[in-house]
N, C-alpha and C positions, 0 to 999 in steps of 0.2 A: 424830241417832242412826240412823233411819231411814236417810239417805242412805248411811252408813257403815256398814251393813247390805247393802244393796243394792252397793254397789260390791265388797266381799268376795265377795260369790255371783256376781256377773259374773267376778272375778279364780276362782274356784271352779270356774264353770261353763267358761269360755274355757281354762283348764288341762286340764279335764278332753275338751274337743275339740281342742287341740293336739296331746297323749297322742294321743289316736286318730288323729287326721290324720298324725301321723308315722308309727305304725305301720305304719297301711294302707301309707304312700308306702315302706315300706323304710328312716328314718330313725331316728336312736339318739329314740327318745320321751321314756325317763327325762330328759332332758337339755333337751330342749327343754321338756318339761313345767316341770321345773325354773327356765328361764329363763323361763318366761313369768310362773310365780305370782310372782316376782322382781320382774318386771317390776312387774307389776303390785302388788304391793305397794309395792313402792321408790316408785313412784309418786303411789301414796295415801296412806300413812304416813311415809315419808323425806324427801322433799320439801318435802311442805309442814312438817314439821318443821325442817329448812334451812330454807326463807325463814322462819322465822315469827322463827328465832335471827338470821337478818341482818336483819329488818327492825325486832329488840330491838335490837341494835349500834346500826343508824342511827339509830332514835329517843335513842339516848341519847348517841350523839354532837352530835347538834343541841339536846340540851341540856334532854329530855325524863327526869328521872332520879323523879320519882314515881312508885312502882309504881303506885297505882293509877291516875294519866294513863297511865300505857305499859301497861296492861290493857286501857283503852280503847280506846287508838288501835289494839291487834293485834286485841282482837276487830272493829271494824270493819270488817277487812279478813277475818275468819275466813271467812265464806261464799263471797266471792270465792275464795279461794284453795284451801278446801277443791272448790267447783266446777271450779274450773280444772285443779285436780290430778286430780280424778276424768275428765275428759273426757280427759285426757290419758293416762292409764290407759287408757281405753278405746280410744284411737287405737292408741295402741302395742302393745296386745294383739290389736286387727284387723291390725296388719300384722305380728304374730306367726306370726298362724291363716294370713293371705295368703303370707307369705314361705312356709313350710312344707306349704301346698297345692299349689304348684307341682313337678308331675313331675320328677325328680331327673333330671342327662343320663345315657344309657345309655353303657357304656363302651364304646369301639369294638371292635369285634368283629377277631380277628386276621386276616388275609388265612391261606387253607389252605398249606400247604407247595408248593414247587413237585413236580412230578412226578417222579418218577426219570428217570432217565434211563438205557438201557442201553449205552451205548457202550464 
């Protein structure tokens, strides 16, 4: 509970410096914001909900069909996967913050008109 506490206030917190890091840089914000809490949730909640549904398939392809065995054998692997999923949230939301720190390229500046000419 705690841990999934913690991982929301990081997706929370890294949202709310993304926001600002695009602003500063000239960047549509709303949007990146948007993608990062995405991100970051998609991560910590979607995911491990996908595997946790294919790793019920495969237990019960191999022939695992008692709920309460196939309770067992997924929480087993709950904290693995809940850790896995949260580091990987976190990774992805530093190279959110990182992609979006990088100075945007300036547009190149037009060459001035030639001079007139009186002839």
């Amino acid at each position: 509970m705690i841990i999934t506490i913690l991982g929301l206030a990081v997706v929370v917190i890294s949202t709310y410096f993304v926001y600002k890091t695009a602003k500063d840089y000239g960047r549509n914000a709303a949007l990146w914001a948007i993608g990062t809490a995405c991100l970051g949730l998609g991560c910590q909640w979607i995911l491990p909900f996908i595997i946790f549904i294919v790793m019920t398939f495969i237990y019960m392809a191999t022939g695992i069909s008692n709920p309460l065995d196939l309770q067992s054998r997924i929480i087993e692997w709950a904290f693995a996967v809940t850790i896995g999923c949260l580091l990987l949230s976190g990774v992805a939301m530093w190279f959110m913050l990182k992609k979006v720190s990088v100075l945007p390229d300036e547009p190149p500046v037009n060459a001035p008109p030639p001079p007139p000419s009186f002839t």
